[in-house]
FIKOLZA-1660 file (N, C-alpha, C; in steps of 0.1 Angstrom, whole numbers, plus 5000, padded with zeros to 4 digits):
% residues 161
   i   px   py   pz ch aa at
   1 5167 5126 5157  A  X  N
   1 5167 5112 5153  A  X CA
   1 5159 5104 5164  A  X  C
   2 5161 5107 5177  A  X  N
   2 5153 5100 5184  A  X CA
   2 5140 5098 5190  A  X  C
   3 5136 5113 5182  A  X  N
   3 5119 5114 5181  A  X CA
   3 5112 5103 5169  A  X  C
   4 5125 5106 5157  A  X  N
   4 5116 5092 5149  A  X CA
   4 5116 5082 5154  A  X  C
   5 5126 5073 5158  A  X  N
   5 5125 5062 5162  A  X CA
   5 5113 5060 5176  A  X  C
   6 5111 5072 5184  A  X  N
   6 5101 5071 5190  A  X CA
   6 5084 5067 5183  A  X  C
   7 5083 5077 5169  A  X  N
   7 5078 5073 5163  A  X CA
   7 5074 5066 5153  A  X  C
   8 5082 5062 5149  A  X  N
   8 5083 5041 5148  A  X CA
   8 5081 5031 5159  A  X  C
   9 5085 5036 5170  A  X  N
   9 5087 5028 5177  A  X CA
   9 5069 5026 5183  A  X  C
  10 5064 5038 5182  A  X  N
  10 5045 5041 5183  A  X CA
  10 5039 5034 5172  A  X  C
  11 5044 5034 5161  A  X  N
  11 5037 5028 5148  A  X CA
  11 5038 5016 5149  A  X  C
  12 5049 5008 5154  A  X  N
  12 5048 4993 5153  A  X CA
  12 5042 4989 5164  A  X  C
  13 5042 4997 5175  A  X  N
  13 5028 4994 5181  A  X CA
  13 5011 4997 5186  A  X  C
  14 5011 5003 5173  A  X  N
  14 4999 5006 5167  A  X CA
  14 4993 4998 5159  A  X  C
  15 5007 4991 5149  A  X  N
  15 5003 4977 5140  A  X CA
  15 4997 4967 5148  A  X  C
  16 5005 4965 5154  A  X  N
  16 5000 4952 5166  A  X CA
  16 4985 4956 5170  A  X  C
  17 4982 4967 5174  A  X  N
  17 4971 4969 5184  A  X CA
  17 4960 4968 5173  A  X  C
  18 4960 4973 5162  A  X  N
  18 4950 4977 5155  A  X CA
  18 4953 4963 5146  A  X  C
  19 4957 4956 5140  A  X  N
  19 4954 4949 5131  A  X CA
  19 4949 4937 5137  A  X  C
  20 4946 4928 5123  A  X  N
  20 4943 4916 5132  A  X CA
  20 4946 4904 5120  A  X  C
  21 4950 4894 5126  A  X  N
  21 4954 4878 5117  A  X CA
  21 4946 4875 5106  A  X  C
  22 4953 4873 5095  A  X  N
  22 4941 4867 5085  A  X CA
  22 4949 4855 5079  A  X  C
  23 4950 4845 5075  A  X  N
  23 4956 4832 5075  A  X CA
  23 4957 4843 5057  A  X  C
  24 4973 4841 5054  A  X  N
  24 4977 4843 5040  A  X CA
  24 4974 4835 5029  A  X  C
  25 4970 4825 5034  A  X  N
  25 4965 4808 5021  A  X CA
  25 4951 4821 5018  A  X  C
  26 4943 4823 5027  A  X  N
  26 4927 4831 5025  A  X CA
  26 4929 4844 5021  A  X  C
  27 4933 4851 5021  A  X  N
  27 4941 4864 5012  A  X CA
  27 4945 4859 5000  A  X  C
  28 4949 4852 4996  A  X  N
  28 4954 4848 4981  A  X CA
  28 4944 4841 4977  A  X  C
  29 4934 4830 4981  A  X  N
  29 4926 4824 4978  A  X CA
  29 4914 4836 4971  A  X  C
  30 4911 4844 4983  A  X  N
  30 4899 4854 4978  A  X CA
  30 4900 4862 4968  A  X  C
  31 4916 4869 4969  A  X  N
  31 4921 4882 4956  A  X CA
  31 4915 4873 4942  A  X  C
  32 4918 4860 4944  A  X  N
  32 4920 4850 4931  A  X CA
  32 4909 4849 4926  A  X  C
  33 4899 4848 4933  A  X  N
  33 4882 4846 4932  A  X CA
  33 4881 4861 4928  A  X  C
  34 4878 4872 4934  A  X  N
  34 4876 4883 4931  A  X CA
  34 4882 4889 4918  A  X  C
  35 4893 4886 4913  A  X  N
  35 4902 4895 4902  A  X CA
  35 4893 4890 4895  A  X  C
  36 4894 4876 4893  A  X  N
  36 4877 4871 4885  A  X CA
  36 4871 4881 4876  A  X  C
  37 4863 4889 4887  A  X  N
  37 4852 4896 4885  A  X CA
  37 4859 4910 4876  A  X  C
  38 4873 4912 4877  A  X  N
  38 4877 4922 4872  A  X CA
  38 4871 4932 4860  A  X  C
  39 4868 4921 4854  A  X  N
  39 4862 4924 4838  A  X CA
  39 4850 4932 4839  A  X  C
  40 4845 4929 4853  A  X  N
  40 4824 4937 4851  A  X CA
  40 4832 4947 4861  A  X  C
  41 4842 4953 4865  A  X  N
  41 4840 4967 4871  A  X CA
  41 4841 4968 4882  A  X  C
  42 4848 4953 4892  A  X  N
  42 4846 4952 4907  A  X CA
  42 4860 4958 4908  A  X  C
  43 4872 4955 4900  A  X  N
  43 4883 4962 4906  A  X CA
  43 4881 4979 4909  A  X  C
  44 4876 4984 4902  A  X  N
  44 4874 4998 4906  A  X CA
  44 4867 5003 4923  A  X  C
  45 4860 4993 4922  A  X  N
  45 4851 4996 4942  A  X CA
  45 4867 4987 4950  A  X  C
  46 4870 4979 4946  A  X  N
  46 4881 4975 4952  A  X CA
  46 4895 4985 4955  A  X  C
  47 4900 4990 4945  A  X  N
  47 4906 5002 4942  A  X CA
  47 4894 5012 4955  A  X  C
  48 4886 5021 4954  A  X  N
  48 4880 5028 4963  A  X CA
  48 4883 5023 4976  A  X  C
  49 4878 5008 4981  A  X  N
  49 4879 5007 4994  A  X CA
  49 4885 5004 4999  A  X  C
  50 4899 5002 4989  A  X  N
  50 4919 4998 4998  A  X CA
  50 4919 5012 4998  A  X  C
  51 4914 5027 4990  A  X  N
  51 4916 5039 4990  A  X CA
  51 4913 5040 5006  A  X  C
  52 4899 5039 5011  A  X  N
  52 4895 5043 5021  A  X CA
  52 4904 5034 5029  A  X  C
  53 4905 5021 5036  A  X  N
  53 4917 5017 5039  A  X CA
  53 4926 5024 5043  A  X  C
  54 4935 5030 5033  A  X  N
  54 4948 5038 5036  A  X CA
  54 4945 5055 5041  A  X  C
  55 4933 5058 5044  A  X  N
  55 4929 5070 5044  A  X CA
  55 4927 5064 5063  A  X  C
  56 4918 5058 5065  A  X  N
  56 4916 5053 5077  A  X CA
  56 4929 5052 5084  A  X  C
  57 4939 5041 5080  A  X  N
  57 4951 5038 5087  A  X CA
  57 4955 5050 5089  A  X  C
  58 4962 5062 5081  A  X  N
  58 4971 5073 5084  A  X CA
  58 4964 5080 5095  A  X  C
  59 4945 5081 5097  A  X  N
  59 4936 5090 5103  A  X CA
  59 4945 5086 5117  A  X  C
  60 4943 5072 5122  A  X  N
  60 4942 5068 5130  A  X CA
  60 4958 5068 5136  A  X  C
  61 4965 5075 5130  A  X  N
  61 4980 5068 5131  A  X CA
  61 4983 5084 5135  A  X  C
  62 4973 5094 5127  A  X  N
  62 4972 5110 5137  A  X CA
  62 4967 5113 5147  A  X  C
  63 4959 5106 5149  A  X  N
  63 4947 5113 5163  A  X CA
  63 4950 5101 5169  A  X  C
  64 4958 5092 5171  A  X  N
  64 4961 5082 5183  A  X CA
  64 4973 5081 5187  A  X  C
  65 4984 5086 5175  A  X  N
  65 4998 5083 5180  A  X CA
  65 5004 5094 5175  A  X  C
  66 4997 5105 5175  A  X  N
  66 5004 5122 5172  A  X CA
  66 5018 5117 5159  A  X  C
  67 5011 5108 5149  A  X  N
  67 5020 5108 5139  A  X CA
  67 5017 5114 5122  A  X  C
  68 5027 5126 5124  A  X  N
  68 5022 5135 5116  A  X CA
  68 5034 5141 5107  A  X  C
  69 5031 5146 5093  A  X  N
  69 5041 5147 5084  A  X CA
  69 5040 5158 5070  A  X  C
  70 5044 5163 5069  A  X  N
  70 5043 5174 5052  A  X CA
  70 5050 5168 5043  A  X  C
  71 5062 5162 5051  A  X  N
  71 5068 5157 5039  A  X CA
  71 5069 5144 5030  A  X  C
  72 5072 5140 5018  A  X  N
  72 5064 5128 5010  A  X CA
  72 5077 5118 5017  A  X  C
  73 5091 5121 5020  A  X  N
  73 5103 5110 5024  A  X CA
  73 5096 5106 5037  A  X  C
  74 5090 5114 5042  A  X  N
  74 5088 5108 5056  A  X CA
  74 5079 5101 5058  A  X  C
  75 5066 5104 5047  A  X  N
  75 5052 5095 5047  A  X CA
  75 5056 5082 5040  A  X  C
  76 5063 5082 5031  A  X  N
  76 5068 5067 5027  A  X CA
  76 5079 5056 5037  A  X  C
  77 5084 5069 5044  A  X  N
  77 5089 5060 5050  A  X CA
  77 5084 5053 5065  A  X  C
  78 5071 5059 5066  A  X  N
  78 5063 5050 5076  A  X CA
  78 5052 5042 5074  A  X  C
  79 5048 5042 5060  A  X  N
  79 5044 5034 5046  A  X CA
  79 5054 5023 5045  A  X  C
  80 5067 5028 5050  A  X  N
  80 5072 5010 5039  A  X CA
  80 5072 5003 5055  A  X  C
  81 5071 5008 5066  A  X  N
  81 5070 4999 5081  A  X CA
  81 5058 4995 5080  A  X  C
  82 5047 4999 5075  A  X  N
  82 5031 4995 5077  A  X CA
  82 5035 4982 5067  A  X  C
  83 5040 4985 5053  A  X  N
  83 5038 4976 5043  A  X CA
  83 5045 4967 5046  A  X  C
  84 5054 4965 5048  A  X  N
  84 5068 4954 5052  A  X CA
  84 5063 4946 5060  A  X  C
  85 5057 4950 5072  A  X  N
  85 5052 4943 5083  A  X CA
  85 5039 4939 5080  A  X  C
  86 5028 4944 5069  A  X  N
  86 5021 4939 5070  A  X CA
  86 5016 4922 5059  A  X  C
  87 5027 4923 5056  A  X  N
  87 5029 4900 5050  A  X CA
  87 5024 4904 5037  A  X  C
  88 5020 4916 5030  A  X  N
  88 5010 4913 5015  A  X CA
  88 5021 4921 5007  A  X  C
  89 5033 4921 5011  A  X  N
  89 5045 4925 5003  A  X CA
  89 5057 4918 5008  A  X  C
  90 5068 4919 5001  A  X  N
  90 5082 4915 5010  A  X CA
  90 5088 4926 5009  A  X  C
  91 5090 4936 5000  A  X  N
  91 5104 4947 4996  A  X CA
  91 5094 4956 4996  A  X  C
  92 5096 4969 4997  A  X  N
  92 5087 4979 4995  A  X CA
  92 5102 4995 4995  A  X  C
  93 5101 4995 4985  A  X  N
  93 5114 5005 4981  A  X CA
  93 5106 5016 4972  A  X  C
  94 5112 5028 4978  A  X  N
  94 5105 5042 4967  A  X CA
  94 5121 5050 4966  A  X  C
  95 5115 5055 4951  A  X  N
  95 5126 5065 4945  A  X CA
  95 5117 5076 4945  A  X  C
  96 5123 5090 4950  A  X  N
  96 5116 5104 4956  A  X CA
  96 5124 5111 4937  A  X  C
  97 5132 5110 4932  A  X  N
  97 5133 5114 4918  A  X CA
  97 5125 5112 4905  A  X  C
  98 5123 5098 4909  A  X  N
  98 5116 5088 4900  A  X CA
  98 5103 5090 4903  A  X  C
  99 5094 5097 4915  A  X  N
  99 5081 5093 4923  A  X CA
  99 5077 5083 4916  A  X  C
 100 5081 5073 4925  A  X  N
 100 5081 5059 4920  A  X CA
 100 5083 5051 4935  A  X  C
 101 5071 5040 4939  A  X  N
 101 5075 5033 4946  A  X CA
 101 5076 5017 4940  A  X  C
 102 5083 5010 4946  A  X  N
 102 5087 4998 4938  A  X CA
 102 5084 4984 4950  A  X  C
 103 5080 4975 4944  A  X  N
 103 5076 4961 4955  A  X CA
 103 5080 4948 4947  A  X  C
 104 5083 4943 4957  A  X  N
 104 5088 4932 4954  A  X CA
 104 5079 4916 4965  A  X  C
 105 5078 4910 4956  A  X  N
 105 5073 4900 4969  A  X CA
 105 5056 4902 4972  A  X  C
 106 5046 4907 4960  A  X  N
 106 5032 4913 4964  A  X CA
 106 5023 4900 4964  A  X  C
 107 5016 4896 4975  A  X  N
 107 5008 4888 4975  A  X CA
 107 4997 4887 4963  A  X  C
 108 4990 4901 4958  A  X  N
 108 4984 4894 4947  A  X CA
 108 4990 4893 4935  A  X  C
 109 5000 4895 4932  A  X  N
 109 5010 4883 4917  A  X CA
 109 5007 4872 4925  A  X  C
 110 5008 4866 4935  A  X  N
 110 5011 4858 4940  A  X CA
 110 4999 4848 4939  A  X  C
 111 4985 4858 4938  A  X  N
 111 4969 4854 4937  A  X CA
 111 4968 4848 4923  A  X  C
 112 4968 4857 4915  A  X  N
 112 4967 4861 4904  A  X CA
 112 4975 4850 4892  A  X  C
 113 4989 4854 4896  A  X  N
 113 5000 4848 4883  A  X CA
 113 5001 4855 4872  A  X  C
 114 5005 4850 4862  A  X  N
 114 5003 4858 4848  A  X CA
 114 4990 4868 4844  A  X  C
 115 4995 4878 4841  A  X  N
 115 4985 4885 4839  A  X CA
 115 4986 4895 4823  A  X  C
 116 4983 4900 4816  A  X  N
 116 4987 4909 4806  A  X CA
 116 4982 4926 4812  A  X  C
 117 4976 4927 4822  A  X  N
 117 4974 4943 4830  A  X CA
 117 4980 4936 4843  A  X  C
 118 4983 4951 4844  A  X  N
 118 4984 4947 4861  A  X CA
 118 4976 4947 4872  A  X  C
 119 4983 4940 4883  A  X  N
 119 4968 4932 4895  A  X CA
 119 4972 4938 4905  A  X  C
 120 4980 4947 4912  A  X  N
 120 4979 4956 4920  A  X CA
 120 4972 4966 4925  A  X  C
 121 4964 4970 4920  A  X  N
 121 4961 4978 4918  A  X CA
 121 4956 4986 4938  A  X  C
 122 4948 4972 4940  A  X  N
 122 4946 4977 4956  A  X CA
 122 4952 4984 4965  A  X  C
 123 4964 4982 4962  A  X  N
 123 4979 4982 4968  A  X CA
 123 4979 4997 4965  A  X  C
 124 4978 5001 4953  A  X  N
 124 4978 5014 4948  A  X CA
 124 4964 5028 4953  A  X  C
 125 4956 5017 4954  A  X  N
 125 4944 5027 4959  A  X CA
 125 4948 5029 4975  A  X  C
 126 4953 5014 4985  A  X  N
 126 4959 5016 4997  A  X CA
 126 4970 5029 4999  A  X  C
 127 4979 5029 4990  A  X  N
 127 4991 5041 4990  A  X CA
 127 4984 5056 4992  A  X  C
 128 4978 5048 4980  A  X  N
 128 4972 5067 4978  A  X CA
 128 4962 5071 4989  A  X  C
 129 4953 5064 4992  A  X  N
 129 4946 5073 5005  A  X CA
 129 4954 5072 5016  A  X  C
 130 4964 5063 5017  A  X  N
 130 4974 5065 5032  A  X CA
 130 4978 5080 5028  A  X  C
 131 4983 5080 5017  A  X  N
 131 4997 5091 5015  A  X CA
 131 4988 5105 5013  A  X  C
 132 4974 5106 5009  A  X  N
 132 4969 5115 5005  A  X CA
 132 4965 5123 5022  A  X  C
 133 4963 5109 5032  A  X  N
 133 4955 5117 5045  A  X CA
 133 4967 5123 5051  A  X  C
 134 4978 5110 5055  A  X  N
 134 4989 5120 5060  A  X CA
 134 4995 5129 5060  A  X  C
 135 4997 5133 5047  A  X  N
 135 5001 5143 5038  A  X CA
 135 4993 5160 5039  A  X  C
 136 4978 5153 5040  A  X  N
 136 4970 5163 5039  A  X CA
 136 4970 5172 5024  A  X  C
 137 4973 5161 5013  A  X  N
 137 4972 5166 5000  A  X CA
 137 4973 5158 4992  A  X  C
 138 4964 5160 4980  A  X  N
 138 4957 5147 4977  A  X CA
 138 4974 5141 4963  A  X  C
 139 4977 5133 4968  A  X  N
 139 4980 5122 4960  A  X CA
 139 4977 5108 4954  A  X  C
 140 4981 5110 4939  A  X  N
 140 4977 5098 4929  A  X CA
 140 4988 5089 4926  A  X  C
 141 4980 5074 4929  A  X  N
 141 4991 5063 4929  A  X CA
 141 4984 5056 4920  A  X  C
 142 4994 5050 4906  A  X  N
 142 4990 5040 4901  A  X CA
 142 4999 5030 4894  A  X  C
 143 5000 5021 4896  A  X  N
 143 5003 5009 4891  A  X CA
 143 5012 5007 4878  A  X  C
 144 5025 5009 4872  A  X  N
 144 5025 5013 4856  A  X CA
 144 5032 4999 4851  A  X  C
 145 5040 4989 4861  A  X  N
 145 5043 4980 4860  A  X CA
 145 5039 4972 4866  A  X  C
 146 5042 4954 4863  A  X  N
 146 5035 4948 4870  A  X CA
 146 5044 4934 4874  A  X  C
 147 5046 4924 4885  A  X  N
 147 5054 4916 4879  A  X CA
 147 5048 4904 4873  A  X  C
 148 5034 4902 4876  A  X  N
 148 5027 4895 4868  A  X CA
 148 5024 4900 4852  A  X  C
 149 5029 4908 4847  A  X  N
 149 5035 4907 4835  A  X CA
 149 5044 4905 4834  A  X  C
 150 5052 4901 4837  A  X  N
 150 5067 4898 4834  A  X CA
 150 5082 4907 4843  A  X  C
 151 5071 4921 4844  A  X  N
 151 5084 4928 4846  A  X CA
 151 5092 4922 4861  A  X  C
 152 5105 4930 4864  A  X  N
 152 5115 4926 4878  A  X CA
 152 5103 4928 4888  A  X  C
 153 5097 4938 4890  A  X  N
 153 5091 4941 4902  A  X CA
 153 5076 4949 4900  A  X  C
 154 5069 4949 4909  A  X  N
 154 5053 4962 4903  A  X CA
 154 5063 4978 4907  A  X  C
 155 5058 4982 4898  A  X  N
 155 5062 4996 4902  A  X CA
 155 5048 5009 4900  A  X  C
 156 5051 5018 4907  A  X  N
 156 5039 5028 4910  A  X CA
 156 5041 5036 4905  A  X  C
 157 5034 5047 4897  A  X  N
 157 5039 5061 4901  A  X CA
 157 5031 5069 4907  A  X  C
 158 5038 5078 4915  A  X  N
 158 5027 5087 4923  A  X CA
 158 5031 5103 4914  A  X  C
 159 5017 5109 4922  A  X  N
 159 5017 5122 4913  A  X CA
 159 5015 5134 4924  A  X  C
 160 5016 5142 4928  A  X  N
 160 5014 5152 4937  A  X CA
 160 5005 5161 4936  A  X  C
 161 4994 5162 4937  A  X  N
 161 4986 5172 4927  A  X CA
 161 4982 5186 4942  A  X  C
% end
């Protein structure tokens, strides 16, 4: 137990060191402008480069802070420290039966509003290259709920392939 908390205790100051301030009004302003474009095919390169994103973060979170994992409970659960802390979610909960992660509180519903598809999608390209580097096998995250359709919360499913 006290090796993880060591490494938690390396990740959250990894968050600090590596990230950097973006005023939250300009994060929701931009998603808002960009979903825009959803229609001509930009969400897909967007999807790609939150992919790369979450492939970058985990890289860096091995070869800087010897934080390393096989198993999917353990990759999520230093997934929901990155997500929690990083302000573009509030709740970040996964069910390992269901491979299902579940969010509550996502900044783009929050861009966005009503929608009839769902607007997460980033979020989901972000999971999946995190979870696929850490992991060192490729997994698929996508989006099946949304709460900007209506539902309680966005929910994911991941696939293990």
């Amino acid at each position: 137990m006290e090796y993880l908390k060591d490494k938690f205790r390396a990740l959250a100051e990894a968050i600090e060191r590596e990230s950097v301030l973006v005023h939250r009004a300009a994060l929701v302003d931009g998603y808002r402008d960009i979903y825009k474009l959803s229609k001509l095919g930009i969400d897909k390169v967007i999807k790609k480069a939150t992919n790369f994103g979450g492939k970058k973060g985990a890289k860096i979170l091995k070869e800087r802070y010897g934080i390393y994992t096989d198993r999917l409970d353990e990759a999520l659960d230093v997934l929901t420290v990155i997500a929690e802390s990083s302000r573009l979610l509030d709740v970040f909960e996964y069910d390992l039966d269901k491979m299902e992660i579940r969010v509550d509180g996502s900044i783009l519903v929050e861009a966005v509003g009503q929608s009839k598809s769902p607007v997460c999608e980033p979020m989901a390209g972000f999971f999946e290259g995190f979870l696929s580097e850490l992991l060192d096998k490729k997994v698929s995250v996508k989006e099946v709920a949304c709460r900007a359709q209506g539902h309680e919360r966005c929910i994911f499913k991941m696939t293990l392939r």
